[in-house]
PASEBA-1860 file (N, C-alpha, C; in nm, 3 decimals):
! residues 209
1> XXXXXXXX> -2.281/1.114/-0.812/-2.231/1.038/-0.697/-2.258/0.891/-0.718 ~ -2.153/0.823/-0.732/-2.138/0.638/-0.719/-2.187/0.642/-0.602 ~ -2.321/0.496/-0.607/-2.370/0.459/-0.490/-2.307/0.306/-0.474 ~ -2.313/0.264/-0.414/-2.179/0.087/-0.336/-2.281/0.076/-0.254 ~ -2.376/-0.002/-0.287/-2.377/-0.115/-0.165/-2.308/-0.240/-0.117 ~ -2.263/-0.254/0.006/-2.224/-0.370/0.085/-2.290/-0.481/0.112 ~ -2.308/-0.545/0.112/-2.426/-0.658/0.177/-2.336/-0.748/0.302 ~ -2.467/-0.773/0.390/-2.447/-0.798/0.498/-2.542/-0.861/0.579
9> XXXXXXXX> -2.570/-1.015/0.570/-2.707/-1.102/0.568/-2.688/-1.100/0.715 ~ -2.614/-1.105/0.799/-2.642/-1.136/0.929/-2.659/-1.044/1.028 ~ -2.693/-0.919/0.992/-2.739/-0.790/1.059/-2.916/-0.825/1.020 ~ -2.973/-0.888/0.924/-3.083/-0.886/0.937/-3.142/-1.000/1.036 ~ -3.261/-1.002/1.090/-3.319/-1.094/1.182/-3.355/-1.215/1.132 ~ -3.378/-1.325/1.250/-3.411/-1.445/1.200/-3.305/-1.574/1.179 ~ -3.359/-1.700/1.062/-3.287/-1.767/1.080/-3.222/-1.729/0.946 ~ -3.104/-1.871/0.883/-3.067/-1.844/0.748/-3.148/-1.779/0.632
17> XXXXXXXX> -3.238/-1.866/0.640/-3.322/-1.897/0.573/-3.390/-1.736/0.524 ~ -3.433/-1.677/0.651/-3.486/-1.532/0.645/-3.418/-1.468/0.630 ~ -3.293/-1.451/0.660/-3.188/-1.341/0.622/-3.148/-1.358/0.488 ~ -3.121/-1.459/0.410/-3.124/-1.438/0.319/-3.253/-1.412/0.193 ~ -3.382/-1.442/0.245/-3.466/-1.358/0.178/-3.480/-1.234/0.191 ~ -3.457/-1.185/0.310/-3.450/-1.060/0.335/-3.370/-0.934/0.234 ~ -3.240/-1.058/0.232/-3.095/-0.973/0.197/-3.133/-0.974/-0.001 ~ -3.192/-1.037/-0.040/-3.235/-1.032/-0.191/-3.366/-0.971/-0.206
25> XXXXXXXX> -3.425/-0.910/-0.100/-3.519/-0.829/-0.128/-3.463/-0.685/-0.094 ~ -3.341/-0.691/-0.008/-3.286/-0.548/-0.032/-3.155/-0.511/-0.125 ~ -3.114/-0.608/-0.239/-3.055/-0.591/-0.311/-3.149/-0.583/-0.404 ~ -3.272/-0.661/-0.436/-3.409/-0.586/-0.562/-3.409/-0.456/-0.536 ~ -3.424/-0.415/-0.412/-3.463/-0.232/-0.349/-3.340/-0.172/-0.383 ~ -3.287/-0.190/-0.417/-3.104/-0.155/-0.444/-3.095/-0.115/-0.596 ~ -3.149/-0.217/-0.603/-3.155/-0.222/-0.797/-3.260/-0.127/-0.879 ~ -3.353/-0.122/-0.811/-3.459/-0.076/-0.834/-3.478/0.077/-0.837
33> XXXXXXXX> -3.379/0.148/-0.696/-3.363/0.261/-0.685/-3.215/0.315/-0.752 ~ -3.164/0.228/-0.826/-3.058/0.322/-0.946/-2.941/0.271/-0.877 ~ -2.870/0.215/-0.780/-2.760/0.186/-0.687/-2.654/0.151/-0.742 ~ -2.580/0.198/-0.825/-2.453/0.152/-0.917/-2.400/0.008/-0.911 ~ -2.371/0.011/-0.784/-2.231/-0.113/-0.765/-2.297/-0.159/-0.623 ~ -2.311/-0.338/-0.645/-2.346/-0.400/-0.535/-2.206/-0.460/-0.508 ~ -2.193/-0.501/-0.366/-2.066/-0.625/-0.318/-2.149/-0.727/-0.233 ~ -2.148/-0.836/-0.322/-2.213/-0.956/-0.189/-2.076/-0.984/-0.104
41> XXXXXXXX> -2.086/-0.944/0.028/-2.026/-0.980/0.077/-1.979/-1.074/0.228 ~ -2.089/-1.191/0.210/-2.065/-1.320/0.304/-1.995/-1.376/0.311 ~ -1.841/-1.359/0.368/-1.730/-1.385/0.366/-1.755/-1.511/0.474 ~ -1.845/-1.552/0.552/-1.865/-1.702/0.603/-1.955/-1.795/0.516 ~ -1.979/-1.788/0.417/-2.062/-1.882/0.374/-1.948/-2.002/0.255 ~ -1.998/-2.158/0.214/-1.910/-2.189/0.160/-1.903/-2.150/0.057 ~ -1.833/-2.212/-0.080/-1.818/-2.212/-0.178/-1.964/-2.242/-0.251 ~ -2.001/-2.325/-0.221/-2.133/-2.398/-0.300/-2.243/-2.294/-0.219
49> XXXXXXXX> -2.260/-2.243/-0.086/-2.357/-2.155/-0.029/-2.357/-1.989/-0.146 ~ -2.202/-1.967/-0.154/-2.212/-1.842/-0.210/-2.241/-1.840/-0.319 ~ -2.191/-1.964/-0.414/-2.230/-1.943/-0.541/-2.410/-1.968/-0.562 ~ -2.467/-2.048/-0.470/-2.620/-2.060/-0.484/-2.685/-1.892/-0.433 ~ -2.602/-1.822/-0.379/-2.626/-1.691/-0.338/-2.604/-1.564/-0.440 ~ -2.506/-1.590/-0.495/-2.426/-1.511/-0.639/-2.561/-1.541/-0.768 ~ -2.583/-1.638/-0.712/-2.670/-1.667/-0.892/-2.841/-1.600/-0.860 ~ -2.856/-1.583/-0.720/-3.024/-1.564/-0.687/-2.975/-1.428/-0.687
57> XXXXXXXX> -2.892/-1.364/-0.691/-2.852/-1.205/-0.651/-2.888/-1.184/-0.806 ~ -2.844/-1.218/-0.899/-2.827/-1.202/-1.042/-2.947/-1.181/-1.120 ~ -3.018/-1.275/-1.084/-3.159/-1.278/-1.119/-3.273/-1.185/-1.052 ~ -3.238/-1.170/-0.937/-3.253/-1.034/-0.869/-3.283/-0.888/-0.933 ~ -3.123/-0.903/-0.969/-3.095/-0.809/-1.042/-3.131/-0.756/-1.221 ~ -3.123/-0.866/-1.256/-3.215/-0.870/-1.399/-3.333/-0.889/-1.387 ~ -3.397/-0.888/-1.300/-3.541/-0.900/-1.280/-3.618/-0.731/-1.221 ~ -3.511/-0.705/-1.181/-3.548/-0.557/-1.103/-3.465/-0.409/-1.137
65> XXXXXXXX> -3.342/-0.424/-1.238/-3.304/-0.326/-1.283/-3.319/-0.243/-1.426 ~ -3.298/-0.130/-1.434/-3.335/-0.064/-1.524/-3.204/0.019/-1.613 ~ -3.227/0.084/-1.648/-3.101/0.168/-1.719/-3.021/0.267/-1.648 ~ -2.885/0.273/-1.601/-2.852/0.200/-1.638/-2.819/0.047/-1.539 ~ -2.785/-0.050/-1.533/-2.802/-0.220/-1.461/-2.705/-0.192/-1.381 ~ -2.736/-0.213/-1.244/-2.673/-0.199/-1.116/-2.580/-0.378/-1.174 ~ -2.458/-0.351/-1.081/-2.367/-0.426/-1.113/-2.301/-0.511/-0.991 ~ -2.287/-0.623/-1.026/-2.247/-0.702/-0.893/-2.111/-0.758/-0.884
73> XXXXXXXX> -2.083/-0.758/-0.812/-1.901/-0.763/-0.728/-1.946/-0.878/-0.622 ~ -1.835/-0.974/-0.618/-1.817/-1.103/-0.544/-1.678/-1.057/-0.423 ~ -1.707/-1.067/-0.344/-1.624/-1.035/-0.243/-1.516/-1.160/-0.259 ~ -1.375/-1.104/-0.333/-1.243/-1.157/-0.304/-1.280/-1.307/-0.407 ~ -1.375/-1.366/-0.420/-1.394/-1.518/-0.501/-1.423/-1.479/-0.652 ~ -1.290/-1.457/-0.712/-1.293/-1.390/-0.869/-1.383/-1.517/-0.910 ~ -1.360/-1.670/-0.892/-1.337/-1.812/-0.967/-1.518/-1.823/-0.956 ~ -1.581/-1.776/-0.870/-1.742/-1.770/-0.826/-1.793/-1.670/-0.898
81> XXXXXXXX> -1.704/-1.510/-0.908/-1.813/-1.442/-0.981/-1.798/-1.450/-1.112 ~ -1.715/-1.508/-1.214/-1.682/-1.568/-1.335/-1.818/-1.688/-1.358 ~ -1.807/-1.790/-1.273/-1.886/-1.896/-1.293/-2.049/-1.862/-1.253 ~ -2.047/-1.774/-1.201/-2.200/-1.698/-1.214/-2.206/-1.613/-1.305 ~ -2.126/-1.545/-1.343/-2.178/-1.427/-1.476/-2.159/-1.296/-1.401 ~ -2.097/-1.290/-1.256/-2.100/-1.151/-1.199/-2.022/-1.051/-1.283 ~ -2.028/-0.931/-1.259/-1.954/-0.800/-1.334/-1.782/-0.774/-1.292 ~ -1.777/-0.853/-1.155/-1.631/-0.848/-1.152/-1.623/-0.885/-0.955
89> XXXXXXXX> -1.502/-0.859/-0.921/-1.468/-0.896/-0.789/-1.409/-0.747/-0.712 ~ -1.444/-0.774/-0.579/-1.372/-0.678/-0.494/-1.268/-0.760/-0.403 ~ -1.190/-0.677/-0.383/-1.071/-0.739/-0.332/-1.014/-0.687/-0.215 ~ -0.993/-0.740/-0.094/-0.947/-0.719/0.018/-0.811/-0.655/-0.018 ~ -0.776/-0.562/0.076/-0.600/-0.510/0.109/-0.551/-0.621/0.098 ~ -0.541/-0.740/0.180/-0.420/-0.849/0.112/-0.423/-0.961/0.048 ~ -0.556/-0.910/-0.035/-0.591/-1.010/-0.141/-0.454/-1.013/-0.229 ~ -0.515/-1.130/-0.337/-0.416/-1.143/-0.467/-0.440/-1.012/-0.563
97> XXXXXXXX> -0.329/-0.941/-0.626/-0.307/-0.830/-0.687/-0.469/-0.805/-0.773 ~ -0.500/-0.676/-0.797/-0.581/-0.663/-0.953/-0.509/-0.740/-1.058 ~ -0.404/-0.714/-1.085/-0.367/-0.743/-1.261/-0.387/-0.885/-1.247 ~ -0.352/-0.936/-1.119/-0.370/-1.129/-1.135/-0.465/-1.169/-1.116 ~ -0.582/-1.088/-1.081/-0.733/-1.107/-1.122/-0.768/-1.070/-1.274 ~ -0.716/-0.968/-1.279/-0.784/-0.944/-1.422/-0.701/-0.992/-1.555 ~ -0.563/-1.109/-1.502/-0.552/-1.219/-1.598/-0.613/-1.355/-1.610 ~ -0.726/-1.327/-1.505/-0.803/-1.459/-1.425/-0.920/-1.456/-1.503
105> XXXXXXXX> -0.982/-1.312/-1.528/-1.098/-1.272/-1.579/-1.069/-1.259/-1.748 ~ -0.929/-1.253/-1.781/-0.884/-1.219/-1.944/-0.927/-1.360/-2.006 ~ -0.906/-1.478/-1.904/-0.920/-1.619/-1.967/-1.072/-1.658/-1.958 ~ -1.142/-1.628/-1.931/-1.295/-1.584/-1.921/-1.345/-1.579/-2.060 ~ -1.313/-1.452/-2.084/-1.346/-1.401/-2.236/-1.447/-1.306/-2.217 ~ -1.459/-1.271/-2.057/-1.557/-1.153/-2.062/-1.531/-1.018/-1.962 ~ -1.569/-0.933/-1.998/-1.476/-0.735/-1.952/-1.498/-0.805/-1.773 ~ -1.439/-0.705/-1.678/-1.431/-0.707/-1.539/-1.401/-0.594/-1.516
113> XXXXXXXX> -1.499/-0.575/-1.384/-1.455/-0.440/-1.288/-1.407/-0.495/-1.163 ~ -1.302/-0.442/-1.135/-1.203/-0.440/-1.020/-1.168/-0.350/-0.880 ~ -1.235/-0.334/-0.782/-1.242/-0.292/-0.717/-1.167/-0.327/-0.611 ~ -1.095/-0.263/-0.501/-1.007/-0.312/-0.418/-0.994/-0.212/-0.278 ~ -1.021/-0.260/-0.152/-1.014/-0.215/0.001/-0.918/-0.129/0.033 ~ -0.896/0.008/0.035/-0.752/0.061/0.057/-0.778/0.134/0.233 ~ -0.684/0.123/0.286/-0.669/0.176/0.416/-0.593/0.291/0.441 ~ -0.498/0.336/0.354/-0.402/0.461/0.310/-0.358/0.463/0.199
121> XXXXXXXX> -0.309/0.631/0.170/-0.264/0.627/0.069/-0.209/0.561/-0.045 ~ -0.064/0.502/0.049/-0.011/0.392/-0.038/-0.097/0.262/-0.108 ~ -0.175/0.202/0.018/-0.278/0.151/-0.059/-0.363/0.202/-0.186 ~ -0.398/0.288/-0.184/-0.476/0.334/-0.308/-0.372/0.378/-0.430 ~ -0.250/0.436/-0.383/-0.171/0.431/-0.498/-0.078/0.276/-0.544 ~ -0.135/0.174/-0.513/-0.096/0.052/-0.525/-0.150/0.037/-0.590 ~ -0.273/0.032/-0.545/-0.406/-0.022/-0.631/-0.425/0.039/-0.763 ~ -0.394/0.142/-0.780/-0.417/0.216/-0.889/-0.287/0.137/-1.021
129> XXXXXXXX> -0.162/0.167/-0.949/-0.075/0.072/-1.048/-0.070/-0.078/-1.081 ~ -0.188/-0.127/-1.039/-0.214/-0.256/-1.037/-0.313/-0.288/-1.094 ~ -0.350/-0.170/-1.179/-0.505/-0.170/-1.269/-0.590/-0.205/-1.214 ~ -0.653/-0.173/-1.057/-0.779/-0.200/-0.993/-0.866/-0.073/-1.091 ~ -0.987/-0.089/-1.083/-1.088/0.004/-1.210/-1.072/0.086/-1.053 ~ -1.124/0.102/-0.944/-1.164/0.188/-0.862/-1.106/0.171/-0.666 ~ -1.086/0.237/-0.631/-1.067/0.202/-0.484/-1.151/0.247/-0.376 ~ -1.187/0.183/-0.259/-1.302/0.164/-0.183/-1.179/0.242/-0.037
137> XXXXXXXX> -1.192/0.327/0.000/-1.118/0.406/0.077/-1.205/0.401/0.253 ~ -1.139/0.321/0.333/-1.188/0.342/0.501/-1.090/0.284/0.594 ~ -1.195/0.340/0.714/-1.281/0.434/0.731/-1.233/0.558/0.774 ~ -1.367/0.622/0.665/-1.293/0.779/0.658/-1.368/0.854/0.790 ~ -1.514/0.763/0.854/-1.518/0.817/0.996/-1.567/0.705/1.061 ~ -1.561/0.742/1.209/-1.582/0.649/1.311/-1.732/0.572/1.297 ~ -1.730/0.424/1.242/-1.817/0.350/1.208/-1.922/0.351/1.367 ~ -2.019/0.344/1.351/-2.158/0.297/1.432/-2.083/0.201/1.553
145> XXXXXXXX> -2.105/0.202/1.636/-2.096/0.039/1.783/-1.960/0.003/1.760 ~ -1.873/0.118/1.672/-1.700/0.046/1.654/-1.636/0.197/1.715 ~ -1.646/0.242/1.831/-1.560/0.306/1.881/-1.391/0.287/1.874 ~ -1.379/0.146/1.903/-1.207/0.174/1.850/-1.165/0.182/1.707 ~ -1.239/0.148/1.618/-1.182/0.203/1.477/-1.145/0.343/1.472 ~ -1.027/0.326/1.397/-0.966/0.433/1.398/-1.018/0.519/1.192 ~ -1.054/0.569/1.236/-1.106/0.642/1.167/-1.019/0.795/1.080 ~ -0.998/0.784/0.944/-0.893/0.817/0.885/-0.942/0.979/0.888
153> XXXXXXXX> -1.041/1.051/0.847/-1.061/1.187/0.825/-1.088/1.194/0.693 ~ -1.149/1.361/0.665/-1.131/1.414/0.527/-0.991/1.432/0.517 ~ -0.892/1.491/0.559/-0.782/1.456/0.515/-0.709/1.423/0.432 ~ -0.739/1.265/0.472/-0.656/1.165/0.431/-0.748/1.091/0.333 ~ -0.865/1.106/0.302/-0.977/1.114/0.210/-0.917/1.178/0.090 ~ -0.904/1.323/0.102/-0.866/1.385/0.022/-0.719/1.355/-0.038 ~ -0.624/1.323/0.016/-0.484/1.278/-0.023/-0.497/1.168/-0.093 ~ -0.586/1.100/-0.053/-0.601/0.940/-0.129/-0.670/1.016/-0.249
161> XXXXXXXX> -0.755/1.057/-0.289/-0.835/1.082/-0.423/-0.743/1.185/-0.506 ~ -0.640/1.223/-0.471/-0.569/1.257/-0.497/-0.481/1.208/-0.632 ~ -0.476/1.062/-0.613/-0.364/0.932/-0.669/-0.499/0.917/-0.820 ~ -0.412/0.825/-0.874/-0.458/0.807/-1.058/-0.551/0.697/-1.051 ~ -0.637/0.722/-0.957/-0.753/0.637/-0.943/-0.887/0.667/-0.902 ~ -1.029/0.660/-0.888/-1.094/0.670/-0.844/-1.151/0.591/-0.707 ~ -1.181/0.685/-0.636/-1.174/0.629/-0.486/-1.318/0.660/-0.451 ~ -1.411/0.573/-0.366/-1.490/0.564/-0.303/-1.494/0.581/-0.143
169> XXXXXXXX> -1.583/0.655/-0.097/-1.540/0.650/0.050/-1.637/0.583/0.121 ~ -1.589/0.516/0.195/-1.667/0.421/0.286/-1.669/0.416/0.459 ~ -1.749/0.357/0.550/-1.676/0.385/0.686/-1.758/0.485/0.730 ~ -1.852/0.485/0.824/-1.961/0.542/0.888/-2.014/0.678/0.807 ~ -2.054/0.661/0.674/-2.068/0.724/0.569/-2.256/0.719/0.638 ~ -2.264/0.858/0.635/-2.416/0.862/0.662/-2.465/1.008/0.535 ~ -2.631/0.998/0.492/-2.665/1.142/0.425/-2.572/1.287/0.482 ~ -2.605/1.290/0.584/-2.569/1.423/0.628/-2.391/1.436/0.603
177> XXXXXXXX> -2.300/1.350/0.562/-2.147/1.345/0.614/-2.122/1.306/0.424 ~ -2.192/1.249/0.372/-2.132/1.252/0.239/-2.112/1.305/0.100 ~ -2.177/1.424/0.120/-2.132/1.531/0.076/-1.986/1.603/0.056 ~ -1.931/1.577/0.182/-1.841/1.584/0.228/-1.703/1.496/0.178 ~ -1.743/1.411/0.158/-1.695/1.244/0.091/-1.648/1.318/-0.082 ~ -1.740/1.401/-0.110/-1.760/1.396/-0.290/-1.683/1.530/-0.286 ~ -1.665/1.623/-0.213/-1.611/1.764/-0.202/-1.494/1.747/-0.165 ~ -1.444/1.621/-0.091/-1.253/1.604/-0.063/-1.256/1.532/-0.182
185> XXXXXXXX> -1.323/1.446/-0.278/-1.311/1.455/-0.407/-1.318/1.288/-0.451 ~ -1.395/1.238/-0.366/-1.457/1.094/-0.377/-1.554/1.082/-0.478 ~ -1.562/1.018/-0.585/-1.656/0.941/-0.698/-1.800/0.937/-0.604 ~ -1.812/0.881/-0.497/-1.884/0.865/-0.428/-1.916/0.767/-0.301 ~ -2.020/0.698/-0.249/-2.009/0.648/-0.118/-2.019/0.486/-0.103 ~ -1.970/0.423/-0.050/-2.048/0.264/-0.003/-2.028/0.289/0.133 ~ -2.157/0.159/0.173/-2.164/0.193/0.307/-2.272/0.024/0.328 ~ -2.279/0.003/0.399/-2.399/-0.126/0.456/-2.511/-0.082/0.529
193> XXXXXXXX> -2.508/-0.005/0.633/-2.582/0.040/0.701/-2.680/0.088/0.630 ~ -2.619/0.176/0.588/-2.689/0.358/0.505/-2.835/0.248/0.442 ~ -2.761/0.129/0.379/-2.849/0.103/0.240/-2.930/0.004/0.342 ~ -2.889/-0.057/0.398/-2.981/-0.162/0.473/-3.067/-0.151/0.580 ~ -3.023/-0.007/0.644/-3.084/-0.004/0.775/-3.233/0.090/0.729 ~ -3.231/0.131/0.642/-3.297/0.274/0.554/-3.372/0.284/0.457 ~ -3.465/0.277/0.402/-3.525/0.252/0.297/-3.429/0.376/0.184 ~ -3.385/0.274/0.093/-3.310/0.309/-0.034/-3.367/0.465/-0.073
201> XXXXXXXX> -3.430/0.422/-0.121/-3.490/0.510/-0.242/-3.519/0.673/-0.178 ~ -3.532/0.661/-0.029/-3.513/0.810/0.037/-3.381/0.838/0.012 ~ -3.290/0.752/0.087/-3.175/0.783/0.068/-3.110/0.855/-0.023 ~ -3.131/0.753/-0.151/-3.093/0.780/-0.303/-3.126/0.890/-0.351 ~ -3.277/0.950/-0.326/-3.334/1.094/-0.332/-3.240/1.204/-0.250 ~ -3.224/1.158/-0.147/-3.141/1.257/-0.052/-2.985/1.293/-0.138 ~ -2.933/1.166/-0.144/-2.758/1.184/-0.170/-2.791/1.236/-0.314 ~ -2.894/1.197/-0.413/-2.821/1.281/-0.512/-2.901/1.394/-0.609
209> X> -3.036/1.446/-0.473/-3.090/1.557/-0.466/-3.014/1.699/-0.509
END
C-alpha cells in the first residue's frame, strides 16, 4: 500500500512561525516512518515563502529518511520543485497538462514523478493519456467538517482504477475504510488528516499490518 501524505501548515496551532516548525517536524515523522510520497501543499504562500519551504522540507527529508527515500511533490509549481531538487509536481484537475510538465522537467536534465487530482473517471483516464506517473482519485468518502462534499463511493473508486493508470484514493480516507480503497483496487491512500492528526508510525503499522 502507497502511503501520500498531504501537508497542511494551517490546521496546526499557533503563529507562522510555529506551524511551520511544526509542519517539518511532521514531514521528518513522515519520513522516518517509511511514507512513500509527500505533497507540500501551501497553495497561499508566495513564490520566495514556498521555495524557502521546499528546500527545509528536503533537508528534512535527507536528514530523516531511510531506504527506500520518501519523495517530495510541489503542489502545481513544477518551476519551484525543479529549482529545489524536488522529485516532481502534483497537479490540480485544471492545471497545465502532465506531458507539458514533463517537457518542463525534460529541460531540467533530471527523471520526474507526475501526479495529478482526478474527480472522475474521465479525469483519470485523461490523466493517464497524458503521461501523469499516477492519479490521486476524490473524494471517495465524505471528508471530516465537509458535509456537503459530495463524496464519490467505492464504486466509482473502482471504475477509475480500472483505466491504464495507477490511482490513489484520497478523501476522508481513515485506518478502518482503507482497506477498502486497495480491494476496489487503489495502489493505495493519501490523506492530511490521517497523517497529521495521528501519530504516523501507528498508523503506518496499522495500514500495512
Amino acid at each position: 500500500m502507497l502511503l501520500f501524505y498531504i501537508t497542511d501548515r494551517t490546521q496546526f496551532s499557533g503563529d507562522e512561525s510555529a506551524r511551520r516548525r511544526d509542519l517539518l517536524a511532521k514531514i521528518a515523522e513522515a519520513t522516518r516512518c517509511g511514507v512513500d510520497l509527500i505533497q507540500l501543499r501551501e497553495r497561499d504562500l508566495s513564490s520566495r515563502e514556498l521555495e524557502a519551504l521546499t528546500r527545509a522540507a528536503r533537508r528534512v527529508i535527507g536528514e530523516n529518511s531511510g531506504e527506500p527515500v520518501s519523495r517530495l511533490l510541489i503542489n502545481s509549481r513544477s518551476d519551484i520543485a525543479i529549482a529545489c531538487g524536488a522529485d516532481g509536481a502534483h497537479l490540480r484537475s485544471d492545471d497545465i497538462s502532465p506531458s507539458e510538465v514533463r517537457k518542463i522537467w525534460a529541460r531540467s536534465g533530471r527523471p520526474s514523478l507526475i501526479s495529478v487530482s482526478c474527480h472522475s473517471t474521465a479525469d483519470v483516464t485523461r490523466a493517464a493519456d497524458e503521461g501523469a506517473d499516477f492519479a490521486v482519485f476524490a473524494p471517495v468518502f465524505e471528508k471530516k467538517g465537509e458535509p456537503q462534499s459530495r463524496a464519490a463511493g467505492l464504486d466509482r473508486l473502482r471504475e477509475a482504477c480500472r483505466q491504464k493508470i495507477s490511482v490513489l484514493a484520497l478523501g476522508g480516507i481513515t485506518v478502518e475504510n482503507a482497506c477498502a480503497c486497495v480491494e476496489a483496487g487503489a495502489v493505495g491512500i493519501a490523506a492530511i488528516r490521517l497523517f497529521q492528526e495521528n501519530d504516523i508510525a501507528g498508523v503506518v503499522r496499522q495500514l500495512r499490518g
